[in-house]
N, C-alpha and C positions, 0 to 999 in steps of 0.2 A: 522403497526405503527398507530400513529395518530394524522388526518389531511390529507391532499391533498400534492402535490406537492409546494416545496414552495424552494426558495431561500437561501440557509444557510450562512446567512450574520450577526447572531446573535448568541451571546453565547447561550448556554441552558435555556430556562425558566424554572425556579423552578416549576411554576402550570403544566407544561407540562410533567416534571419528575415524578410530582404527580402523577397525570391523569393516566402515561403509567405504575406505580406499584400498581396504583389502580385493572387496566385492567390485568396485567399478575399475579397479587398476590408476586410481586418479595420484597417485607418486606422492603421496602426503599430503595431500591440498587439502581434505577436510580438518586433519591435523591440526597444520597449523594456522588455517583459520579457528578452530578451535581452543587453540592455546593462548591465541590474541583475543580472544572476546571471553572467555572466561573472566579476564583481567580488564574488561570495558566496562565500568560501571554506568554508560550514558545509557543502555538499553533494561527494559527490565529482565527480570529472570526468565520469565514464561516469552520474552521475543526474540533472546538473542541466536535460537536455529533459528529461526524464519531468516535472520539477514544472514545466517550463511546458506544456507539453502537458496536466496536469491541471486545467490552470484552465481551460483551456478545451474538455474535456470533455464531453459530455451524456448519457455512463454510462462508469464503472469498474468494471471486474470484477477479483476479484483470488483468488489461489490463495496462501495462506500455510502452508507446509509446517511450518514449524521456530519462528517469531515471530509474535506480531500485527503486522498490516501498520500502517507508520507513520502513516497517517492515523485509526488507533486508538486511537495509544497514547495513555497517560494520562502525564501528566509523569516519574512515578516506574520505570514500566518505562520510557520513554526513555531515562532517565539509568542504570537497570539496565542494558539489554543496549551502552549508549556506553561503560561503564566497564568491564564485561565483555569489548570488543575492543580498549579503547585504556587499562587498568589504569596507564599513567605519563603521561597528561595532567595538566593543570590543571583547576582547576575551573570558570574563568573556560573554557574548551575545551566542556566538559562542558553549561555550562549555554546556550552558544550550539546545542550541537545541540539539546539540548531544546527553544530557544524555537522554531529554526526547524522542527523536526516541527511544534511546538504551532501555529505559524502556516500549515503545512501544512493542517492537519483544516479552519482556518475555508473551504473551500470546501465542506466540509459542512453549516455554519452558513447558506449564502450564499441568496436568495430563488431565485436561477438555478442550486442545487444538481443535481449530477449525482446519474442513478441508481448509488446503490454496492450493488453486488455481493460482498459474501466468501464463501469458501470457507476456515475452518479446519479443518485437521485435529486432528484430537485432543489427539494430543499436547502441539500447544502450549498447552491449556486447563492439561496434567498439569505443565505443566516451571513450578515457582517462581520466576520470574524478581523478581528484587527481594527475595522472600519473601513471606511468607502476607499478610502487610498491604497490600502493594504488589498483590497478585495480586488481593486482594478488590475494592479500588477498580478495578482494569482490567476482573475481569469485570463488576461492576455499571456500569458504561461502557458497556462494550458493550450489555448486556443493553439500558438505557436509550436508545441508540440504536434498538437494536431494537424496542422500545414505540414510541419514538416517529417510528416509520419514516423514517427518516433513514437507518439502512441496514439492508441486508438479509443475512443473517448466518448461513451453514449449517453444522454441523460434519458434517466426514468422519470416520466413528468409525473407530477401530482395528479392529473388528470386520468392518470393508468389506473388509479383505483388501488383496490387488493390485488398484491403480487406475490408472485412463490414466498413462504416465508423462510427468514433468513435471520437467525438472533446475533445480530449487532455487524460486523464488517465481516465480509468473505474474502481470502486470498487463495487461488489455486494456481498448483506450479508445475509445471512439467518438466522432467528432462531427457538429456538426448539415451543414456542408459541406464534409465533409474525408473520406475514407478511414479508416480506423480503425489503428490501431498495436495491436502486442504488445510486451512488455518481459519479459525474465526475467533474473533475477537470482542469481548465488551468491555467496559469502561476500567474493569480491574484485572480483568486475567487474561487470556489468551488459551486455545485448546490447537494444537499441531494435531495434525492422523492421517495417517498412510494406511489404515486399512482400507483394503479396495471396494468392498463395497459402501462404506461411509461416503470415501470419496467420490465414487458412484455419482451418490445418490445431494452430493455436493453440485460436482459438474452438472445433475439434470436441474436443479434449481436455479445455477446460472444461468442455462441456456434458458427458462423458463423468464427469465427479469428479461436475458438480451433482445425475447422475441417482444416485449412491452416496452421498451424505450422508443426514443427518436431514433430516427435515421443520422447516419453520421453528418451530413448535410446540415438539415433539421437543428439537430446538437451542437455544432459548430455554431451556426446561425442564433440560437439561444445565446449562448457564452459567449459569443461578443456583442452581442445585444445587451446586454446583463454589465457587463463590462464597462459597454459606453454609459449605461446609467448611474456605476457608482463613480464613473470618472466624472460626471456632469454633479452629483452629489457633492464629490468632495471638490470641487472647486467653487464652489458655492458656500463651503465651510470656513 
């Protein structure tokens, strides 16, 4: 990309989108993706390059510690963990973040789909977000994904111990003539960086979780395991 490592604490700069289809020949597309999410208020300041940089993509890797990463989620955890950090919204609020996760994922849907990469950790299969009803339908999502290889889906069990450390969610992107970026994120801000040895030293961290999870197998077999349990839960409710 282009620049150094910097802080993503600001919407997109227009000369900047410039710059980077001057550089790839991409005919305006970061442009006017840029010009349309300027004016998006559903993302926050420091996330909305990460969704345009996702579209244009040709692998996502993603490290989700604590949540399923948004291009996961299923409608009802959306709107679980949106009300869970902003409890005095509106609902008309509420249902704009959800649609724009949900229009997030359709670059999954897309024929020119990026390889996706997760790494969950355990915990968030164990934490009810929503409740048992809501948890069921998220993990037969995923699971389903996984069948239908759309994406690739590991858990890091509890059981792994200490693992490479990583402060809060890792997102790494590659693309077909670009440099690749890392993103990480915690609860209030967000950091983008395309310096190469940052990102380096990002991708040896992944690969350091990939080689501590389950097997894909394994992982699958967990998360519908997992699944039938909170469906057995909430029928019982």
């Amino acid at each position: 990309m282009i620049g150094t490592s910097r802080q993503a604490i600001r919407k997109p700069q227009l000369g900047i989108a410039q710059r980077i289809d001057k550089a790839l020949g991409t005919d305006g597309i970061f442009e006017r993706l840029c010009r349309k999410l300027i004016n998006d208020r559903r993302y926050a300041d420091y996330f909305v390059e990460v969704v345009e940089l996702e579209r244009l993509a040709t692998r996502i890797c993603e490290f989700a510690p604590t949540a399923i990463p948004g291009l996961l989620q299923t409608p009802d955890y959306a709107r679980a963990v949106t009300l869970a950090a902003n409890p005095f919204v509106t609902d008309d609020y509420v249902q704009d973040i959800v649609t724009a996760r949900v229009e997030r994922a359709h670059i999954l849907k897309d024929a020119t789909r990026p390889e996706y990469w997760v790494i969950l950790h355990e915990n968030v299969l164990r934490i009810p977000v929503g409740g048992a009803e809501a948890m069921t339908s998220q993990l037969e999502h995923i699971a389903r994904l996984m069948r239908e290889r759309t994406a690739w889906v590991t858990v890091l069990p509890c059981a792994a111990g200490a693992h490479a450390s990583i402060n809060g969610a890792l997102k790494l992107m590659a693309f077909e003539d670009a440099p690749p970026v890392a993103y990480t994120e915690t609860s209030f801000s967000g950091t983008l960086m395309d310096d190469p040895a940052v990102v380096k030293r990002a991708q040896r961290a992944y690969d350091l979780l990939r080689v501590a999870t389950l097997s894909p197998e394994a992982s699958l077999a967990l998360i519908e395991s997992m699944a039938e349990d909170y469906r057995r839960c909430a029928s019982t409710t």
